[in-house]
Each structure stands twice: as C-alpha cells, then as structure tokens.
C-alpha positions, 0 to 999 in steps of 0.5 A, spaced: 741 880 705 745 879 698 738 879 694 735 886 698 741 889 697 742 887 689 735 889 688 736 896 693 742 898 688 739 896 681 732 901 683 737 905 686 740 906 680 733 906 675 730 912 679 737 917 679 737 915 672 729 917 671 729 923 675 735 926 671 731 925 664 725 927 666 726 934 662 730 932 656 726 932 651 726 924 649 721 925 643 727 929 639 732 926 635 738 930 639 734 929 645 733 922 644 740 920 641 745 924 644 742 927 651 740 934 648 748 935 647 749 936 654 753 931 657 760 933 661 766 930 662 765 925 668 759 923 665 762 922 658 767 917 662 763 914 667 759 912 660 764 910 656 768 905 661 761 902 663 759 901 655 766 897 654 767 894 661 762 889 661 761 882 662 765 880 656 771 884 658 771 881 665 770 874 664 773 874 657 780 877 659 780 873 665 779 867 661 784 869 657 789 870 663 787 864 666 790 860 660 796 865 658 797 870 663 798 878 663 799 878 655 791 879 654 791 886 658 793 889 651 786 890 649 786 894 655 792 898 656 793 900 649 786 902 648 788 908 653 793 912 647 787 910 642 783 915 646 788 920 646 788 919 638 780 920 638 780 926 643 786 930 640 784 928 633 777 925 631 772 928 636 774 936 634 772 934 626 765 930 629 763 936 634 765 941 628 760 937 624 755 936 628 753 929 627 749 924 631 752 918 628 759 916 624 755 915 618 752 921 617 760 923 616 761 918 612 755 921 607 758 928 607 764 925 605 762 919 601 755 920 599 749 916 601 751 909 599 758 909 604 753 911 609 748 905 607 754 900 607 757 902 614 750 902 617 749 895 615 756 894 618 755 897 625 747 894 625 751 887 623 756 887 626 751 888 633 746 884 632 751 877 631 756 879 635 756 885 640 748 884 643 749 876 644 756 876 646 754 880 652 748 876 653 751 871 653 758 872 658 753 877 663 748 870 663 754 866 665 757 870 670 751 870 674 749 863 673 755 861 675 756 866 681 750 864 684 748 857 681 742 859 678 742 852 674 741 848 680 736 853 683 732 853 677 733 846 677 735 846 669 741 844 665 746 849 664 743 851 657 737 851 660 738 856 665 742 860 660 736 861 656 732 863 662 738 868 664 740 870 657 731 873 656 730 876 663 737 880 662 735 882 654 728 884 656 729 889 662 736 891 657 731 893 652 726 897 656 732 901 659 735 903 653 728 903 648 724 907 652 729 912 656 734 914 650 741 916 651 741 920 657 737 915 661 743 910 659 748 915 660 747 916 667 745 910 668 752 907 666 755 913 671 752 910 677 754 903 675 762 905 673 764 907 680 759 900 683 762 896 678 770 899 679 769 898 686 766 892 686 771 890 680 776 892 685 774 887 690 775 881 687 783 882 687 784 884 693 780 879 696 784 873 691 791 876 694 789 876 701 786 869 700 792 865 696 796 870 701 793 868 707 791 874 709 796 878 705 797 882 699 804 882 697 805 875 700 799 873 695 802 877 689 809 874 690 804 866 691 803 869 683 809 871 681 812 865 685 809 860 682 807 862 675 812 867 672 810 865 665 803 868 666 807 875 668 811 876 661 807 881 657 811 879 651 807 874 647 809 868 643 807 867 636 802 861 638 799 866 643 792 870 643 797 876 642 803 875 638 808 881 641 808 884 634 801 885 633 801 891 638 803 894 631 798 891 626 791 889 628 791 891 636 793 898 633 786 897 629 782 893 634 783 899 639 783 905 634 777 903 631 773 901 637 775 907 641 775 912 635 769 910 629 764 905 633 757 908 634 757 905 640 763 907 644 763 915 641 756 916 641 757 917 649 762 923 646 758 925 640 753 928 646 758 932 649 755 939 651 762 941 647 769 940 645 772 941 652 768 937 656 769 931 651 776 931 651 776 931 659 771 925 659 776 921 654 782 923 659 779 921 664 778 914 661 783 913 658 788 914 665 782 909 669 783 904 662 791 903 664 788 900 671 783 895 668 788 889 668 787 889 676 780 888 675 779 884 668 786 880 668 789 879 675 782 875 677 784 869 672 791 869 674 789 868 681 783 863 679 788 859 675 792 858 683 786 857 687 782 852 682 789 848 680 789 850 672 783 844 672 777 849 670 775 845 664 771 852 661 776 857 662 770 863 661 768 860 668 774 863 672 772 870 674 765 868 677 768 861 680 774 867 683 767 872 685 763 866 688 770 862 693 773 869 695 768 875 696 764 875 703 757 874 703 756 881 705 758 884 698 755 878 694 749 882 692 752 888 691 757 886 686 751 882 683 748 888 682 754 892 679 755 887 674 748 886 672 748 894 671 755 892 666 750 887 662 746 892 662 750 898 659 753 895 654 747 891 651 743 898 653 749 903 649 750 897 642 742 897 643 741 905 643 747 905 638 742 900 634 735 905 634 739 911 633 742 908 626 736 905 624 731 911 625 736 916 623 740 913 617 735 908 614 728 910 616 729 917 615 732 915 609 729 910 605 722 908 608 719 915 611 723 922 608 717 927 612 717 923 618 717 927 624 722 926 630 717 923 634 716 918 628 723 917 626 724 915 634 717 911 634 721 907 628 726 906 632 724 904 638 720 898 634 726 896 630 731 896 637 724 891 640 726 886 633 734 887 635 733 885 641 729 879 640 734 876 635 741 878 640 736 874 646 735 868 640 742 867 638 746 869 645 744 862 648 746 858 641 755 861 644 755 856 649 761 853 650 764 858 643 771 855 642 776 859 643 773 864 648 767 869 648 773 874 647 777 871 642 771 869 638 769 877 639 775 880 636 776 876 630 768 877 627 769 883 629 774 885 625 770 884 619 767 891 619 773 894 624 778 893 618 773 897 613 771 902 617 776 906 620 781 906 614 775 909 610 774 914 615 781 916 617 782 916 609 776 921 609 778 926 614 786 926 612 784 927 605 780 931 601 779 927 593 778 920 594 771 919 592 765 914 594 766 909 590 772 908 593 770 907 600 765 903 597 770 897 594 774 898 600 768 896 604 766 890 600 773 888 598 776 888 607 769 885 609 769 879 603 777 878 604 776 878 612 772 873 612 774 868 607 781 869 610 780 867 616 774 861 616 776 858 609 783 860 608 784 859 615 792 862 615 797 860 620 797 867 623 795 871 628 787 874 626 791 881 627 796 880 623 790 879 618 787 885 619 794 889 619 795 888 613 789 887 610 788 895 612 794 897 609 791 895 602 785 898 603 788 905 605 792 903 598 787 901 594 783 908 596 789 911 594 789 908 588 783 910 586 783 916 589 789 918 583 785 915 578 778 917 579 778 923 583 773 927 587 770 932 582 770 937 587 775 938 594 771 935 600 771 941 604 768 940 612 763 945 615 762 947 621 755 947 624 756 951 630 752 947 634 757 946 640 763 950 642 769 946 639 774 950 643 780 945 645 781 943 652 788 946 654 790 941 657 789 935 652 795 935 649 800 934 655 795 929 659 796 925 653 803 925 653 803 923 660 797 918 659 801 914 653 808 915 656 804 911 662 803 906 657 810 905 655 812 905 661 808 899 664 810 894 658 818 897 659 816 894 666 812 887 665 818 885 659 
C-alpha cells in the first residue's frame, strides 16, 4: 500500500503539472524562465515555500534541534520579515525593470563585467553547495526512513549513491525539459502534500511521547528539557543571540530578496500585486515552519534518548517510529516532491543564468530563443551530473548539512546583496566598485573563516564583512564616481500597480515575529 500510494501521488503530480504547461510556449525565454509572466499569488507561495522547505531545511534544522534546541527556527522565522522587505521594496524595482534574472539588473546598474562576476557566483555557489546539499539530505532521508540500505543490500555510502542518481536523474528531467511553469505548479501541488504531511510528524511525535496526548506530550518536552526551549542562543550556539543583528539578518535578506532561485518564483508574477500576495502568504506560512522543521528534533532527542550518533538522522528516525504505516507512502512521496522542487528551482535557476547571461552573451550573440533554451538545457544536464558526482562525497559533513550550507553560503550571500541593495539605493556608485567588493567579500570570506578560522560566530563574519563592503563602495563611489546618474526605466511589461494591502499585512507579519521571540525568551 505505502509503495502504490507514493507512485499514485508522485504521477499525480506530473500529469497536473503537464497539463497546466501544454500551452506555455517553452521554446520562449520568458515562456521557459519565467512562466510566461503568468504566475498568481498562491502559485508564487505555494513555489517559493516548496523551493525552500526541502530536505535540507527538514532534516537539517531538525538536526540542529536535536542537538541545541528551538534556537535554530531563527533561519525560519526571520525569513518571514525578509519577505516583506522583498514585497515592499525589491520586487516593485525587478517587475518596473522587467528582468528574467538578478543580474541582468546588475549589468543595467553596473555593466557587464558585475553581471558576469554574480552569475559565476549564483552558478558556483549552486553546483558545490545548494544542488549536492539537497541530494544529498533528500538521499538520507529516504534511505534512513525506509532502510533502503538493508534493502539493497549495500552500505550506507553505497546506498547513497544509488539514492543521490536516481533523485538527480528524474530531478533533471523535470526541471530541464519542463521549464519553469512546469516546476512552479509542481511545487504548488507538493506544498499543500508536504504541509500536510510535515504537519503530521509533530502531532504523532506528541501523541507518541504524550500517550496519546498533545498537551501531555508538549509538557513531557517542555518538562524534561527546558533548555531546548530558550530561543535566545549562547555564544557557543549555532546562532548567538546577537547575530539576529548582523549575518542572519544578511542569510535572510539576501536568500529571500537577491538569490535566483528563490526570486525567479516572483520574478514570473502575472504583476506587482500578485506578487506581493504570494510573498505574504509565504512569509505568514514561514512563522509556522518551526512546528514542521524544529519540533520533530526536540521530540527525536526525547524518543531516542540524545543517543543518536548522526544528529541529521533525527527527523527520518522520528518519520519511521512515529508515522502510521498508512501515511507512509504518502509522506514518502511528499518528500520526494520537496527534493525534487528544490534541486528543480537551483537547477532552472542554473539554465536561465547560463543561457541568458553567458551563452547569449559571450558564446552565440544571434542565437534564437530556441537556441539560447537549447543551450541551456545542455549545460543543466553537465550541472546535474556534477551536484550527482559531489552529493554523495557530504556523507558524514561535520557539523551538519545545514551549518555546513550556511557557512559556504556566505561566500556570495555577503557580496551579492550589498552590491544589489547599494545599486537600488544609489545612483553614482560605478562598476568597478561592485566589482572590488565582489572580489574583496569572497576572497576575505573564505580566507576568514577556513584559514584564520576566527572564534566567532560565521554570522558575526558575514555582518561585519557586509558592512565594509557597502563602505568600500561608498569609498569609492565618492571617488570615482559614475559619469552619468544611474536612472531606472520602466519596460511596462507588467502592471506594478501595488497590492493596497502590503503594507499593514507586513506590519502584522513582523509584529508576529516579535511577538514569538518575546514569547519563547
């Protein structure tokens, strides 16, 4: 029954997701990459929640709560007001430009050189750390959840292997061969299975260590281990208290605001209205994400003792001891869907950067739509191939997939959105300075922190590094100055008439946010 029931759902799935794509025409660039310029606001959030809530959000943070407690949720929670950021202040100035990607803004701004540089960036930073993350975390999940090492009679890594290509291969033809839309309504479908489902788990966890009740199993948790409730992080935590103030402030602004993957969902928006619902809808469904991506792990720690040796392995061991058997393929095939949209969404982001910034740019400057598509559905096959080589290589990653996400993640989050919010909220600063600030964040990043190797949190890195590379554009900016005031034009391509409801909703949505820490403090 589980295995009929996760195949029932998974081409369940693919057949909606054809038969809503069958008149887009894929062989157009915005056809392709942005869905036509159709998507509406539910779409829109039911694709961004799915993009981001995939298997390393899942079982990652739950590891981390495992291990620390509610502390992680910050990456969840604060996402919520970075959203709001993005609907009032950065989606109006992408759809008034028009752009498929962040950096064909940047060559506006900048000129071509800073859109090369980002692109590399983005391309980088999916091909080591995003695309073999979530291979990786998605391969873990399932083989520990339904012990397909045992079943394939090979070793963990082994079995890893086999898990990591068979999820690329079928990831790769979704998102190469479908386009956007495909993914986009794919990923609609997944959120509702996967909040259900995601759901699921806490409640059943409570009611398992409650004995059949939720409040008695909240206050088994609460009871016995207080500590794992204190949002408020020590200095020797994976989020210090104060860097809710300097990096986590830039992992969620950036992410949310700048990261191609994320805001291509928004970047499709049939106009400016829509889009802002679909990031408000998000960002209300975000606040709730700690039931689903940190409770599970404070419940895996009662249930197995703290004696789990890989804390990564918390969520799937919860999944397997505590769902009925009934629900089994169901959620197998919800969570296959969330590997899926996340490898899909960094992978679609992949083709729509190569084909439209480099082979467009540098290798064919005649070539069709047809061909720069063509392109770019061969160089995602390469990408694809790469991510499958390294995924299995993170196998036993010290310190978490999730930490070891974020920290290599910083190495473009850093420069990226200074550079973008500095081109938005300035009009003098010229490329060249971008361009230094790229290099100088990237190489002092990565220099810092695995060869300095700092006592300090890598978010209090990334805050102070962005601070002095917002002052070094500055610097220069006075110095050398654009010859001419960089000046926004708008292509008319949608309607960027505002929601009229943006603003108070974000005020209840960050108010919300305050109001949870207040709580848990």
């Amino acid at each position: 029954m589980g295995i009929a029931s996760f195949i029932g759902f998974t081409l369940l799935v693919a057949i909606i997701a054809y038969l809503a794509t069958r008149k887009t025409d894929e062989t157009s660039s915005d056809g392709y990459f942005l869905g036509g310029r159709s998507l509406t606001g539910p779409v829109i959030a039911g694709s961004l929640l799915l993009t981001n809530l995939s298997t390393e959000q899942i079982v990652g943070m739950n590891g981390i709560a495992y291990s620390e407690g509610i502390l992680i949720m910050a990456y969840e929670v604060l996402a919520a007001i970075a959203m709001v950021f993005t609907a009032l202040v950065l989606l109006p100035r992408y759809l008034k430009g028009g752009i498929a990607t962040i950096p064909q803004f940047l060559e506006k701004r900048y000129g071509k050189s800073t859109k090369t540089l980002v692109s590399l960036l983005f391309l980088g930073g999916y091909a080591i750390s995003m695309l073999p993350t979530v291979l990786y975390s998605g391969a873990l999940a399932i083989n520990t959840m339904f012990d397909l090492p045992e079943a394939m009679g090979l070793g963990e890594e082994g079995a890893l292997w086999v898990t990591v290509w068979g999820i690329g291969i079928i990831g790769s033809i979704y998102a190469i061969f479908g386009g956007l839309k495909a993914v986009a309504v794919s990923d609609s479908i997944n959120a509702i299975g996967l909040i259900i489902g995601g759901s699921l788990i806490p409640i059943f966890g409570l009611l398992y260590v409650g004995d059949g009740s939720l409040t008695a199993g909240m206050d088994v948790l609460t009871t016995n281990f207080p500590e794992k409730f204190d949002i408020l992080g020590g200095p020797d935590s994976s989020v210090p208290f104060w860097t809710l103030f300097t990096g986590m402030v830039i992992v969620n602004f950036y992410y949310w605001g700048t990261n191609q993957a994320i805001i291509q969902r928004a970047l499709g928006a049939k106009n400016l209205r829509e889009g802002q619902i679909g990031l408000s809808l998000a960002a209300f469904v975000k606040i709730l994400g700690p039931f689903i991506v940190v409770l599970p792990g404070i419940i895996a720690y009662q249930i197995f003792n703290g004696e789990l040796v890989n804390a990564d392995q918390a969520y799937p061991m919860v999944v397997k001891k505590v769902l009925p058997t009934a629900f089994i393929g169901f959620f197998a095939a919800v969570l296959f869907g969330a590997i899926l949209s996340s490898f899909n969404s960094a992978l679609n982001s992949s083709v729509t950067l190569f084909g439209l910034d480099f082979y467009k740019e540098y290798i064919n400057k005649d070539a069709t739509e047809k061909q720069v598509v063509k392109a770019g559905k061969i160089f995602g096959m390469f990408l694809a191939i790469i991510s499958m080589i390294i995924a299995p290589l993170l196998f036993g990653v010290e310190g978490g997939i999730f930490n070891y996400l974020q920290e290599l993640n910083g190495s473009y989050s850093v420069p990226i959105l200074a550079i973008i919010l500095v081109g938005y909220l300035t009009k003098k600063v010229p490329g060249i300075a971008a361009n230094i600030g790229i290099v100088f964040a990237v190489v002092t990043y990565l220099v810092t922190l695995y060869i300095v190797k700092p006592d300090i949190s890598f978010l209090h890195v990334m805050g102070i590094l962005f601070v002095l590379v917002v002052l070094l554009m500055f610097v220069i900016g006075k110095f050398w100055p654009r010859e001419t005031e960089y000046v926004q034009v708008y292509t008319e391509q949608v309607d960027i008439t505002p929601w009229k409801f943006a603003k108070p909703v974000g005020f209840v949505i960050c108010a919300m946010v305050i109001g949870l820490y207040v709580y848990f403090s």
